[in-house]
Biopython code that builds the backbone (N, CA, C, O; Angstrom):
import numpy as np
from Bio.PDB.StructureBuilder import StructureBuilder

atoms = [
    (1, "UNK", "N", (0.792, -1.197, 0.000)),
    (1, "UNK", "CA", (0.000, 0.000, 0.000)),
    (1, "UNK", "C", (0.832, 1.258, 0.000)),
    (1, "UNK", "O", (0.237, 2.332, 0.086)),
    (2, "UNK", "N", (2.008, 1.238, -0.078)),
    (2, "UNK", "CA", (2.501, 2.355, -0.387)),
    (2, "UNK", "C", (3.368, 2.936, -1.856)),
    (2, "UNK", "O", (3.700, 2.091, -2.687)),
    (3, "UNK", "N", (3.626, 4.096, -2.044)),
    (3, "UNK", "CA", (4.121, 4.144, -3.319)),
    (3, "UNK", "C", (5.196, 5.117, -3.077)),
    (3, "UNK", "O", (5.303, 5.972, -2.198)),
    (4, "UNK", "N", (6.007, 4.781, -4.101)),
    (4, "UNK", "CA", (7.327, 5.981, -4.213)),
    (4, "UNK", "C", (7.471, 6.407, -5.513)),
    (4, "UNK", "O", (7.925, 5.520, -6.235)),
    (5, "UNK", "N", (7.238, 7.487, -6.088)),
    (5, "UNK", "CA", (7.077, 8.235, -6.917)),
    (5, "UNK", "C", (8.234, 8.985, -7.072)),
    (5, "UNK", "O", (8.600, 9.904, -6.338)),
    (6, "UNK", "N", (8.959, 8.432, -8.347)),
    (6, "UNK", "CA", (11.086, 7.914, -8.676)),
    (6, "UNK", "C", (11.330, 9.284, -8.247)),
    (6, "UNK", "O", (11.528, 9.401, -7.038)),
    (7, "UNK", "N", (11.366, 10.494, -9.039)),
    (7, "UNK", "CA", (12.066, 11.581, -8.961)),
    (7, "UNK", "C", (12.190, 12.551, -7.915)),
    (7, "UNK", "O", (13.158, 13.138, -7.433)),
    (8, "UNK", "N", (10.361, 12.572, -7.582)),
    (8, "UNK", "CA", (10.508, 13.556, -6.512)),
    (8, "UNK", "C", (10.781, 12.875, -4.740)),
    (8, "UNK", "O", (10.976, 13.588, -3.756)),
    (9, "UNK", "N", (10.725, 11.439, -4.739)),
    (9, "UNK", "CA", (10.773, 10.128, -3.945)),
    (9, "UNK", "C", (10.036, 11.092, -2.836)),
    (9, "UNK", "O", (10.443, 11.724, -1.861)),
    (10, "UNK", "N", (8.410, 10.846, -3.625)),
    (10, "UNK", "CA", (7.362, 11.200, -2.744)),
    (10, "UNK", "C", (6.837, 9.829, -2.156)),
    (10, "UNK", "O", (6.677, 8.840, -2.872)),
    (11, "UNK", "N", (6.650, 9.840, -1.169)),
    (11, "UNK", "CA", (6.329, 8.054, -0.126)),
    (11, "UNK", "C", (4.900, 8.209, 0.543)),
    (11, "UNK", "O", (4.734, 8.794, 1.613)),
    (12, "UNK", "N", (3.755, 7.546, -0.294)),
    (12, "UNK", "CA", (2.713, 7.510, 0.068)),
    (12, "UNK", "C", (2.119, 6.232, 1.140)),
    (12, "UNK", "O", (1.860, 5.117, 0.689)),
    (13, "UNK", "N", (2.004, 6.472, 2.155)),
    (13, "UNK", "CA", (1.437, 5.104, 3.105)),
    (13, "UNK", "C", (0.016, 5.545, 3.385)),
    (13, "UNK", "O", (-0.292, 6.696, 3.696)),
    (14, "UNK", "N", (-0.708, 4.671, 3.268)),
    (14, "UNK", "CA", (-2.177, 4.426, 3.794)),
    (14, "UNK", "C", (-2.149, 3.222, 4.631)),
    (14, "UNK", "O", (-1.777, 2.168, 4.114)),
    (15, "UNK", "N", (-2.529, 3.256, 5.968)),
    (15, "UNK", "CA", (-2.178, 1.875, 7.393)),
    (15, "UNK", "C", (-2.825, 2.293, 8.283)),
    (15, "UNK", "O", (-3.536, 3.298, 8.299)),
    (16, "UNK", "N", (-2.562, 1.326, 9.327)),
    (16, "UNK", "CA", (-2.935, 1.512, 10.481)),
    (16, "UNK", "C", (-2.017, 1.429, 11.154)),
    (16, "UNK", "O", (-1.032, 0.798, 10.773)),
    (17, "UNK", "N", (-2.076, 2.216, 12.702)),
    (17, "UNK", "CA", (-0.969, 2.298, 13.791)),
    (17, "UNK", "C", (-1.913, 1.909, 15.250)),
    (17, "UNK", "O", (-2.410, 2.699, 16.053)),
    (18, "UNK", "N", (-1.940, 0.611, 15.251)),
    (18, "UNK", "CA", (-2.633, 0.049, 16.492)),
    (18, "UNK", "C", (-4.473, 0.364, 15.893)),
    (18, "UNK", "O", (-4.933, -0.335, 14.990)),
    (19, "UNK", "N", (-5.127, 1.228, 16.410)),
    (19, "UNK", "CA", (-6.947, 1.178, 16.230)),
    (19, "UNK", "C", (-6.743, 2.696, 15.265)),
    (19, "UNK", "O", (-7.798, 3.202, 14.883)),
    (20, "UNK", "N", (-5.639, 3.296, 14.938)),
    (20, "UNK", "CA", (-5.692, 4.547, 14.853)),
    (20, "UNK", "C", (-5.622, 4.782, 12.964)),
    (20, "UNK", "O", (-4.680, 4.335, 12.309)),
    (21, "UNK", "N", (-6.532, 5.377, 12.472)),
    (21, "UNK", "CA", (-5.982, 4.825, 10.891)),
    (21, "UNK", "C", (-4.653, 6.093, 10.952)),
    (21, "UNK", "O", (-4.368, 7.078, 11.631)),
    (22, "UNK", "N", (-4.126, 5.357, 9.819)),
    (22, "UNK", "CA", (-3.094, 6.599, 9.483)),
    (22, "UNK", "C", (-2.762, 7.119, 8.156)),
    (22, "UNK", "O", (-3.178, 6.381, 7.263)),
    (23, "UNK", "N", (-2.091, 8.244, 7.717)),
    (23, "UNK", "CA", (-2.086, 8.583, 6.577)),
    (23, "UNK", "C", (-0.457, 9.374, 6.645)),
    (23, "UNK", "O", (-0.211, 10.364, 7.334)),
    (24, "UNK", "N", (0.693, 8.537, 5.603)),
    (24, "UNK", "CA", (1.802, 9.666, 5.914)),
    (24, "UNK", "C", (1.731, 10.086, 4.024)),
    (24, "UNK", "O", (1.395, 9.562, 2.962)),
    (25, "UNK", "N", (2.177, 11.099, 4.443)),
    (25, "UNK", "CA", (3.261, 11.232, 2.851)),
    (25, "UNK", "C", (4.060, 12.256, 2.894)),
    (25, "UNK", "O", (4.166, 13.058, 3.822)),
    (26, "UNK", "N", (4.664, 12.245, 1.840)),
    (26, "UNK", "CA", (6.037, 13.119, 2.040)),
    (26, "UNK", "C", (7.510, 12.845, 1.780)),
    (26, "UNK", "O", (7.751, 11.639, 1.826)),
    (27, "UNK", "N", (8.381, 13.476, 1.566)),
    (27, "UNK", "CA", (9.824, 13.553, 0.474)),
    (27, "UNK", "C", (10.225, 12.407, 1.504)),
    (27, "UNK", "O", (10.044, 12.652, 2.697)),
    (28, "UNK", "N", (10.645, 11.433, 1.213)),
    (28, "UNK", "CA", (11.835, 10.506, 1.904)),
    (28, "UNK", "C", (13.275, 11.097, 1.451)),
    (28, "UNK", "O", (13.640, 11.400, 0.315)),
    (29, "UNK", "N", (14.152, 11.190, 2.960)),
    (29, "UNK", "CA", (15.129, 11.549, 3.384)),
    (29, "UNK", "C", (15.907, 10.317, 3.396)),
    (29, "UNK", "O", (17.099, 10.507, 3.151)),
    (30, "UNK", "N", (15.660, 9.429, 3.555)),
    (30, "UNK", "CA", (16.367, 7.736, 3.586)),
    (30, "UNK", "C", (15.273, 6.844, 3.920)),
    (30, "UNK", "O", (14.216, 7.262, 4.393)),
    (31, "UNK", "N", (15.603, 5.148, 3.590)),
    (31, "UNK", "CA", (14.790, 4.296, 3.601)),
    (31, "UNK", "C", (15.482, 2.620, 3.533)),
    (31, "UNK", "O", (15.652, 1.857, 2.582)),
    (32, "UNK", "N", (15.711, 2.518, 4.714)),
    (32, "UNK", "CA", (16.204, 0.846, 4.965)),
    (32, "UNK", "C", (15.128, -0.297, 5.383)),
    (32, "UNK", "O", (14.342, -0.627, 6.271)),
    (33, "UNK", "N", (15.750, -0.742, 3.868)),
    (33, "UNK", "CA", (15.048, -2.192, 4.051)),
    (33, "UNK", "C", (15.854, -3.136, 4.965)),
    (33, "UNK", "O", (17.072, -3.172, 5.141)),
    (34, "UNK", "N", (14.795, -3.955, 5.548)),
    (34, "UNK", "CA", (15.100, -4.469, 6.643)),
    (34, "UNK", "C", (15.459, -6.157, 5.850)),
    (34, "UNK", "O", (14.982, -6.632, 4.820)),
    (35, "UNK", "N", (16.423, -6.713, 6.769)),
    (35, "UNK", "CA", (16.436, -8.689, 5.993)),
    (35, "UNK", "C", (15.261, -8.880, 6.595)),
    (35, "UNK", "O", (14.500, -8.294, 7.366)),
    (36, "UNK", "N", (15.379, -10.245, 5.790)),
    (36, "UNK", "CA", (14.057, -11.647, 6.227)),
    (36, "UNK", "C", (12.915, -10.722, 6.304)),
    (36, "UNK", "O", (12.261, -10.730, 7.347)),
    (37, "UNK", "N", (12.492, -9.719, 5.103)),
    (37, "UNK", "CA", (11.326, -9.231, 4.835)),
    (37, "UNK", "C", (10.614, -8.701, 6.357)),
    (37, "UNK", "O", (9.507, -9.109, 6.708)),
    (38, "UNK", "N", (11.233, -7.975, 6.978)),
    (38, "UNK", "CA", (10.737, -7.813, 7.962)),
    (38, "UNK", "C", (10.157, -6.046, 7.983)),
    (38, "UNK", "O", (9.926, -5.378, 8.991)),
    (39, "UNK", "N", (10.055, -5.694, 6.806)),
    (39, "UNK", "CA", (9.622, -4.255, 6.149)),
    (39, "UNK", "C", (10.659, -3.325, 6.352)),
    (39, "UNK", "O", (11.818, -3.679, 6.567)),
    (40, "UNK", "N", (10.281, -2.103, 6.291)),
    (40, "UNK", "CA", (11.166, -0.906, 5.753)),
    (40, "UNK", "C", (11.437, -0.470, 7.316)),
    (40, "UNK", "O", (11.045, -1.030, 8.340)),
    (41, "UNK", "N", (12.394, 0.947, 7.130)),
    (41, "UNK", "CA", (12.644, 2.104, 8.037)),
    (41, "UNK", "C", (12.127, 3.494, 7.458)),
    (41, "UNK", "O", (13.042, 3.710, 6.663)),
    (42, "UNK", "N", (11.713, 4.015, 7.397)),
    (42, "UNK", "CA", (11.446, 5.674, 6.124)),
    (42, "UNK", "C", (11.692, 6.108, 7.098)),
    (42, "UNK", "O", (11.400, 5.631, 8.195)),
    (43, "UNK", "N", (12.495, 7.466, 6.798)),
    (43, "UNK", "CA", (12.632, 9.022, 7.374)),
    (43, "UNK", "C", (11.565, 9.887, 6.650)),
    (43, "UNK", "O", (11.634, 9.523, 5.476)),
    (44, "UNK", "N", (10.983, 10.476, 6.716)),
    (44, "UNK", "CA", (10.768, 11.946, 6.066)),
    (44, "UNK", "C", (11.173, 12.868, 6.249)),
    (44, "UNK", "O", (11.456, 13.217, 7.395)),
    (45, "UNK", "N", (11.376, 13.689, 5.115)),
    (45, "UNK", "CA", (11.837, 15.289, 5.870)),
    (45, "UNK", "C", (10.748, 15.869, 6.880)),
    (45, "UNK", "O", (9.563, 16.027, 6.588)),
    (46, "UNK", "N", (11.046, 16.019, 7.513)),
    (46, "UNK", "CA", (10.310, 17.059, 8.562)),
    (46, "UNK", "C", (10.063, 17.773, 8.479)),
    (46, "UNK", "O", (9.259, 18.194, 9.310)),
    (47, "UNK", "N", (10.492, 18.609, 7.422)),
    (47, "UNK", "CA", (9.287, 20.087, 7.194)),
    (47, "UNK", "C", (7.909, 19.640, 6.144)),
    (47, "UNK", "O", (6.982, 20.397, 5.856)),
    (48, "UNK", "N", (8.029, 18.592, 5.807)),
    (48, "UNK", "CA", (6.582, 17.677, 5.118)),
    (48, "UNK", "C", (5.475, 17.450, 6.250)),
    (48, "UNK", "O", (4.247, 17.396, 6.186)),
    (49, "UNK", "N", (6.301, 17.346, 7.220)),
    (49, "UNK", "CA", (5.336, 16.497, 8.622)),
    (49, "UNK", "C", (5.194, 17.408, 9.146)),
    (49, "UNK", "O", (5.947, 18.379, 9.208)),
    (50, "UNK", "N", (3.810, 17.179, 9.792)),
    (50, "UNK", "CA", (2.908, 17.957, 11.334)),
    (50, "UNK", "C", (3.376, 17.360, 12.534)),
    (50, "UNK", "O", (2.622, 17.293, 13.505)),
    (51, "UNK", "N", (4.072, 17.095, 12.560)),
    (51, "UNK", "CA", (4.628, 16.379, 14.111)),
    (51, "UNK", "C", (5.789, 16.091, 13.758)),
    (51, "UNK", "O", (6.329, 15.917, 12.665)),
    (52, "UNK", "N", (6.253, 16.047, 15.229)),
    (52, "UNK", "CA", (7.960, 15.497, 14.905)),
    (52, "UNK", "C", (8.242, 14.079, 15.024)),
    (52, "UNK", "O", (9.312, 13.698, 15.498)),
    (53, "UNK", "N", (7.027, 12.988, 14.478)),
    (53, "UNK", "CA", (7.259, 11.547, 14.117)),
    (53, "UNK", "C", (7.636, 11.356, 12.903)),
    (53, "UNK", "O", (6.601, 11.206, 12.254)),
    (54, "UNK", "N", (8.454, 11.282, 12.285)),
    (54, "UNK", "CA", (9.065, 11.530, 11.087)),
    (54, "UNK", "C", (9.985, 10.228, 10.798)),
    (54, "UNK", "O", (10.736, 10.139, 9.827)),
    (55, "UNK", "N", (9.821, 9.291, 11.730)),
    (55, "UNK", "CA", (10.906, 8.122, 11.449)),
    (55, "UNK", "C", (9.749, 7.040, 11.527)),
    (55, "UNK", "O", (8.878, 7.197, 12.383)),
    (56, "UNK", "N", (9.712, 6.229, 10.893)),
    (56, "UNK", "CA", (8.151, 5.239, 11.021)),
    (56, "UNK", "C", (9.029, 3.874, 10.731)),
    (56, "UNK", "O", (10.038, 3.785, 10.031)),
    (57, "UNK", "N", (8.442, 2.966, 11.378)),
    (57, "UNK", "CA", (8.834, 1.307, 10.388)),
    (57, "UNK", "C", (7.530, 0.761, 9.870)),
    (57, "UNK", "O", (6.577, 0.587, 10.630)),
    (58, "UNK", "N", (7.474, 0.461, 8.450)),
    (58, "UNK", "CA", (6.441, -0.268, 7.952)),
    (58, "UNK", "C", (7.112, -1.470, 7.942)),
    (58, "UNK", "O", (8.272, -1.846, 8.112)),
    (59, "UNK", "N", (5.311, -2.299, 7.523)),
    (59, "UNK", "CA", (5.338, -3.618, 7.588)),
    (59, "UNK", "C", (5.812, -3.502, 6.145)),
    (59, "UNK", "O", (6.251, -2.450, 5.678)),
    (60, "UNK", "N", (5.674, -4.917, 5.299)),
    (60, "UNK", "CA", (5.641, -5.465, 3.657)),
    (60, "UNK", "C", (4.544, -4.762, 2.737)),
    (60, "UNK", "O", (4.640, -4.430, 1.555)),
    (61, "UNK", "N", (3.390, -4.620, 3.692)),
    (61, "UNK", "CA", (2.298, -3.955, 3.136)),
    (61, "UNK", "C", (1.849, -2.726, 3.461)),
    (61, "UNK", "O", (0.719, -2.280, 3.264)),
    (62, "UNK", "N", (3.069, -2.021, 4.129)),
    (62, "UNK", "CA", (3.048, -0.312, 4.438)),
    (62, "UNK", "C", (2.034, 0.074, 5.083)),
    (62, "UNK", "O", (1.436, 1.146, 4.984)),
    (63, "UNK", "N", (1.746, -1.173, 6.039)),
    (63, "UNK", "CA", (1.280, -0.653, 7.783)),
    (63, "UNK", "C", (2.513, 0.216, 8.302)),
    (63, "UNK", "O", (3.730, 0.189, 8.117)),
    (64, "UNK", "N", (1.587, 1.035, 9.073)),
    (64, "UNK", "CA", (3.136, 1.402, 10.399)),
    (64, "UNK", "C", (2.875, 0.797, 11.366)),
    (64, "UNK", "O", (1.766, 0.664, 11.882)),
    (65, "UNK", "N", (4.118, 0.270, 11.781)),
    (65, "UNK", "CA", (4.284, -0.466, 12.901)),
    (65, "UNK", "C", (4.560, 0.248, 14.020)),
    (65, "UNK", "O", (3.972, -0.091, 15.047)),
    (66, "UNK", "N", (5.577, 1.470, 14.074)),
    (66, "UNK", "CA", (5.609, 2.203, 14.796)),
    (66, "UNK", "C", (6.100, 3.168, 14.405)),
    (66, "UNK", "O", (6.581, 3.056, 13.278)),
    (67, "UNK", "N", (6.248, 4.688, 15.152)),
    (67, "UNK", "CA", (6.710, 6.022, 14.836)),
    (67, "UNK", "C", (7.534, 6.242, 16.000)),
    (67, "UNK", "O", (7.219, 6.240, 17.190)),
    (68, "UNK", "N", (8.624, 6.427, 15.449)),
    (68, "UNK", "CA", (9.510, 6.809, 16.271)),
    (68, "UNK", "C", (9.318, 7.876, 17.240)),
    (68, "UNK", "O", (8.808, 8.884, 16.751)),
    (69, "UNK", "N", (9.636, 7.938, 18.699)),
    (69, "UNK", "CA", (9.317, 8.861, 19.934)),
    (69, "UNK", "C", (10.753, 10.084, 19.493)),
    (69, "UNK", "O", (11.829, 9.521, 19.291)),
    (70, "UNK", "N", (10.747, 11.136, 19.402)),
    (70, "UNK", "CA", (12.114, 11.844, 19.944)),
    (70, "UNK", "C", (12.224, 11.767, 20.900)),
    (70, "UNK", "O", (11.296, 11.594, 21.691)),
    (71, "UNK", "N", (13.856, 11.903, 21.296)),
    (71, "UNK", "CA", (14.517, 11.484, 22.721)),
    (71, "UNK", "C", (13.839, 12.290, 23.523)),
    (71, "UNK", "O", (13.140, 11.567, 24.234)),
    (72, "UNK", "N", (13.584, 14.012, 23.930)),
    (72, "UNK", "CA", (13.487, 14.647, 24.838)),
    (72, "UNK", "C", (12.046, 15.187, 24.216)),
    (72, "UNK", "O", (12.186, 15.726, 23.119)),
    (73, "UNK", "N", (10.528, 15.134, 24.778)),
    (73, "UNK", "CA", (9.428, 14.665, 24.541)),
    (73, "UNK", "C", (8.998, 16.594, 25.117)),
    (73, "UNK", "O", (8.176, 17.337, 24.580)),
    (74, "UNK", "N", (9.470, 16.759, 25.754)),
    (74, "UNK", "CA", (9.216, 18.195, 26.615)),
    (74, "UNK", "C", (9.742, 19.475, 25.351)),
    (74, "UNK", "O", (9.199, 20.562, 25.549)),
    (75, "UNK", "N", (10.692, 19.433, 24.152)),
    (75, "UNK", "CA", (10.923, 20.060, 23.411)),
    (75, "UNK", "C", (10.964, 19.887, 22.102)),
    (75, "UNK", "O", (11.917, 19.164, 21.813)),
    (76, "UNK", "N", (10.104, 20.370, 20.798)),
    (76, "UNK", "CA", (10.152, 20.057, 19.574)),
    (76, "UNK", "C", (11.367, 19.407, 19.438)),
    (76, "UNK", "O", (12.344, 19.636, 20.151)),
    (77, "UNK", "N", (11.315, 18.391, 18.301)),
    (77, "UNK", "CA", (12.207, 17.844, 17.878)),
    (77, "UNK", "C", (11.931, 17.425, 16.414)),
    (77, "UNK", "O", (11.049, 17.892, 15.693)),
    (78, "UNK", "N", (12.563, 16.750, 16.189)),
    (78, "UNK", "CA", (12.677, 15.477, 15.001)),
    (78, "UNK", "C", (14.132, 14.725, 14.534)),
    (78, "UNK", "O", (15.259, 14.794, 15.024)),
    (79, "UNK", "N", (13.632, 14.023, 13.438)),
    (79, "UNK", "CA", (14.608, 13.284, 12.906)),
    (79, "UNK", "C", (15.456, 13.604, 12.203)),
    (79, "UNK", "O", (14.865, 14.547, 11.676)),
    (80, "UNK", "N", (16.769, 13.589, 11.562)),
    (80, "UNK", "CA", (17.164, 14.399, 10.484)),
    (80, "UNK", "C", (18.063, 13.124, 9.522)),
    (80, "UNK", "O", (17.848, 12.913, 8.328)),
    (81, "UNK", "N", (18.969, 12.463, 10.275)),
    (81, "UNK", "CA", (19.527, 11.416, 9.564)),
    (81, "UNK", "C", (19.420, 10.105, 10.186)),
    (81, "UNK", "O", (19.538, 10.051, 11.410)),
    (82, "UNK", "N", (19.267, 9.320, 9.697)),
    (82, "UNK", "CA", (19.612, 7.674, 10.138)),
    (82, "UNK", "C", (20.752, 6.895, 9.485)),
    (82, "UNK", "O", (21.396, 7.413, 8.573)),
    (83, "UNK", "N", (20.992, 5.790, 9.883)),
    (83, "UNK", "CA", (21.850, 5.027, 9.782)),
    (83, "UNK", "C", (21.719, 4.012, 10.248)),
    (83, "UNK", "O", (21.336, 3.961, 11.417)),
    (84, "UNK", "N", (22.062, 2.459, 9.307)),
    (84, "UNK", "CA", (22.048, 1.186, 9.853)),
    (84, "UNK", "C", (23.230, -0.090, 9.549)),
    (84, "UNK", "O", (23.138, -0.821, 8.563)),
    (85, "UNK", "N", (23.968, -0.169, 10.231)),
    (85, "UNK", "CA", (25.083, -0.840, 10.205)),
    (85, "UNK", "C", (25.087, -2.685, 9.943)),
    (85, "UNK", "O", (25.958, -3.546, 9.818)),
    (86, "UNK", "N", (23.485, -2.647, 9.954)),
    (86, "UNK", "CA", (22.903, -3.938, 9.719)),
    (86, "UNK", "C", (22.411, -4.907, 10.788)),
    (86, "UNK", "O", (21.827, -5.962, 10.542)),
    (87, "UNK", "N", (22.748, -4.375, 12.173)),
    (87, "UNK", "CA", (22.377, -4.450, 13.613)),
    (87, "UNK", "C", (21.759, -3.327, 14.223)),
    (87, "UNK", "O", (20.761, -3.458, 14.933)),
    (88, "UNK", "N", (22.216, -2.385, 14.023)),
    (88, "UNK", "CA", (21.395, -0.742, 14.932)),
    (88, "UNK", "C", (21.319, 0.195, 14.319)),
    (88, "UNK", "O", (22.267, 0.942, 14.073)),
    (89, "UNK", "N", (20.302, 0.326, 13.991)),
    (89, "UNK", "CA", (19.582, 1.658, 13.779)),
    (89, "UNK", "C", (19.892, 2.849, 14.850)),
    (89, "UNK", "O", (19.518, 2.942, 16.019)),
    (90, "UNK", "N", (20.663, 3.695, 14.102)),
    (90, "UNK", "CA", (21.229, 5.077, 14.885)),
    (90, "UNK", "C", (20.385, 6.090, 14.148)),
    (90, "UNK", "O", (20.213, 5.898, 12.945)),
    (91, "UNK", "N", (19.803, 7.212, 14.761)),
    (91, "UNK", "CA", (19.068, 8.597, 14.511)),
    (91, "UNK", "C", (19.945, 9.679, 15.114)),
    (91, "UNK", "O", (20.476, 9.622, 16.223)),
    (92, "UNK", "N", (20.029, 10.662, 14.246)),
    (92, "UNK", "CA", (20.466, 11.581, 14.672)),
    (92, "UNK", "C", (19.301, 13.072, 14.913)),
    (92, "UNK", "O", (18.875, 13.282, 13.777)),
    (93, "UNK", "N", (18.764, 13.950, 15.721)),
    (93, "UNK", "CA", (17.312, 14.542, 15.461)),
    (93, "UNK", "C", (18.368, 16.142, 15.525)),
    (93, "UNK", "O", (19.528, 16.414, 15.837)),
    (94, "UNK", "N", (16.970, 17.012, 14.953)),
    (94, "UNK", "CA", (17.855, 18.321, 14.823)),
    (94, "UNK", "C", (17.858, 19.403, 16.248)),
    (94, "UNK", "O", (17.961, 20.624, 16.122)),
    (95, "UNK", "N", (17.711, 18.635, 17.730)),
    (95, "UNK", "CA", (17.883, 19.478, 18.470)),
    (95, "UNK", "C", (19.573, 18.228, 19.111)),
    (95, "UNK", "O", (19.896, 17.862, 20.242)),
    (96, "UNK", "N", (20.128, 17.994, 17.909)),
    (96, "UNK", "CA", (21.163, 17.316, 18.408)),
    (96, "UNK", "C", (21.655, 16.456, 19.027)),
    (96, "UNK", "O", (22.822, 16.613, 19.387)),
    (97, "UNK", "N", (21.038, 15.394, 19.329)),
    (97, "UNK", "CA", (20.604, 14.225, 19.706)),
    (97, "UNK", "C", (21.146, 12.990, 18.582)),
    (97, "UNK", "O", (20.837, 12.793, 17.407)),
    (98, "UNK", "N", (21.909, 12.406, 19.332)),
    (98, "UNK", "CA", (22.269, 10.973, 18.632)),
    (98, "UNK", "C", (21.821, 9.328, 19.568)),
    (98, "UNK", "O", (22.262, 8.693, 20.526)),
    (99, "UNK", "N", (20.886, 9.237, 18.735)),
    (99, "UNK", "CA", (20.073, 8.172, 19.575)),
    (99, "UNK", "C", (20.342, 6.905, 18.971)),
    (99, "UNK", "O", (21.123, 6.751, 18.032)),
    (100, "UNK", "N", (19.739, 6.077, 19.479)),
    (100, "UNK", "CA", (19.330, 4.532, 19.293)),
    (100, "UNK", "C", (18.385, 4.126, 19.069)),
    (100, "UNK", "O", (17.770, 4.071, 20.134)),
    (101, "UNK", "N", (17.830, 3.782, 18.328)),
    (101, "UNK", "CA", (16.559, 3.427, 17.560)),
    (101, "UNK", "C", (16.250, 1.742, 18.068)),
    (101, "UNK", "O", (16.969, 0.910, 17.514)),
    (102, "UNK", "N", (15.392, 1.302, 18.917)),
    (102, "UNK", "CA", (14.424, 0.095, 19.048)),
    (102, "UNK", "C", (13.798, -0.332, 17.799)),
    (102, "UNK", "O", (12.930, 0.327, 17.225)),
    (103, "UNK", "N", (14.271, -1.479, 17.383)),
    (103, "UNK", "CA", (13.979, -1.872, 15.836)),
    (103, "UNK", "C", (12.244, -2.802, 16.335)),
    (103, "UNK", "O", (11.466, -3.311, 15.528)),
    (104, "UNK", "N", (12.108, -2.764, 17.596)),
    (104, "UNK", "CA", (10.371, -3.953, 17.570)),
    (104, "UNK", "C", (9.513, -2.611, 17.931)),
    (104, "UNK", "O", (8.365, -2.579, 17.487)),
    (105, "UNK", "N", (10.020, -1.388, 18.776)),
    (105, "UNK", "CA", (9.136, -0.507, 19.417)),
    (105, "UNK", "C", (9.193, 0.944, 18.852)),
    (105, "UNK", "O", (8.184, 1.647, 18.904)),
    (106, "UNK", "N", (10.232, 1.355, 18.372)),
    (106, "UNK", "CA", (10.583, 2.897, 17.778)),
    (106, "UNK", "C", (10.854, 3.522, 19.314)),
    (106, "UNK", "O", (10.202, 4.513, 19.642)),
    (107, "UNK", "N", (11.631, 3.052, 20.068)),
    (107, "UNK", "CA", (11.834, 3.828, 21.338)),
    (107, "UNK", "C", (12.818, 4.298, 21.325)),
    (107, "UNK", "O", (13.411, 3.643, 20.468)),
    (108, "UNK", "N", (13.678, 5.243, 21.795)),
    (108, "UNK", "CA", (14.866, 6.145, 21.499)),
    (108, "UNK", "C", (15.638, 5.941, 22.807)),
    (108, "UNK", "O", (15.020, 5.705, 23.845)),
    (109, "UNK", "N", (16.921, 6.022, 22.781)),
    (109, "UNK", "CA", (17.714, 5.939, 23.701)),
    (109, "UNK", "C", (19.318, 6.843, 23.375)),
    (109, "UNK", "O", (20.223, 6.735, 22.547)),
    (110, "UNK", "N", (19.062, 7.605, 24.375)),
    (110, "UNK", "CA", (19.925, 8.757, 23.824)),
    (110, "UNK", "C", (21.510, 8.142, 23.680)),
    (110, "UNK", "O", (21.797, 7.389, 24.611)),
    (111, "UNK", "N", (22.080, 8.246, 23.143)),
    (111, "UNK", "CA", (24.124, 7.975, 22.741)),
    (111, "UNK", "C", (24.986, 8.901, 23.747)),
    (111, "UNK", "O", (25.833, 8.743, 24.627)),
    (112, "UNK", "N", (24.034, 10.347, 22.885)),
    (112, "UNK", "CA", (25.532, 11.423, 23.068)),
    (112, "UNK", "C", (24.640, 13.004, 22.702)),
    (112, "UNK", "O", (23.523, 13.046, 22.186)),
    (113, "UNK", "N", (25.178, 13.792, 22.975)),
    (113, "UNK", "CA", (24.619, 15.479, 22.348)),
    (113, "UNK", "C", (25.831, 15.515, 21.441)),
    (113, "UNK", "O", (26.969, 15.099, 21.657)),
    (114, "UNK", "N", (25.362, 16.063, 20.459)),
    (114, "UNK", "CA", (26.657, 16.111, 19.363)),
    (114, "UNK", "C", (26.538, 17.538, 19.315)),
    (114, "UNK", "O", (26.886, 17.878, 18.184)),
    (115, "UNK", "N", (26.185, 18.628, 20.058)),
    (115, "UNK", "CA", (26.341, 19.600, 19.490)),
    (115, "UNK", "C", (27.674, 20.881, 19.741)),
    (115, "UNK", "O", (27.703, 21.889, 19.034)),
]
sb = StructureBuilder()
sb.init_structure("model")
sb.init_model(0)
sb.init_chain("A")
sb.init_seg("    ")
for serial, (resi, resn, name, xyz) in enumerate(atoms, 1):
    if name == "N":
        sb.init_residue(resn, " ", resi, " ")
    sb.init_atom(name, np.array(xyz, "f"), 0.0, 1.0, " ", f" {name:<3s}", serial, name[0])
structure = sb.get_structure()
């Protein structure tokens, strides 16, 4: 159920997130596929998004499974880069934050302040 549209790599999902329907779209910033078909990672840019959940994991069939939390919940945030070494998913968000990404929950666990 989702689509990527080549040039402008516009990323359309129509899903559900638990009882809640959902609707993303918007420029993908990066996008790791996961082994053993276990679905994607998408970033979006964040100035596309109304919230600062901007890191999602879909299923095969572009459910979201979950949306990533930013580390510090008390001050805007978001996502800006990811990275996956083929074991951990690292986020970096733009109030400077280098986290750890929970690949079953989207839960964040801070590294370091890089700023």
């Amino acid at each position: 159920m989702f689509k990527v549209e080549a040039d402008v790599r516009l990323h359309s999902i129509a899903g559900t997130l638990g009882n809640d329907e959902a609707l993303m779209s918007g420029r993908v910033l990066n996008r790791v596929d996961l082994p053993k078909n276990a679905g994607s990672i998408v970033l979006y840019d964040w100035s596309d998004m109304g919230d600062s959940y901007n890191l999602v994991r879909l299923d095969l069939e572009g459910n979201i499974l979950w949306k990533a939390d930013p580390p510090i919940k008390s001050v805007p945030d978001c996502f800006t880069e990811i990275s996956w070494d083929g074991k951990d998913l690292i986020a970096n968000t733009w109030g400077c934050y280098r986290v750890d990404v929970d690949l079953q929950s989207g839960a964040t666990t801070v590294l370091e302040f890089i700023k």
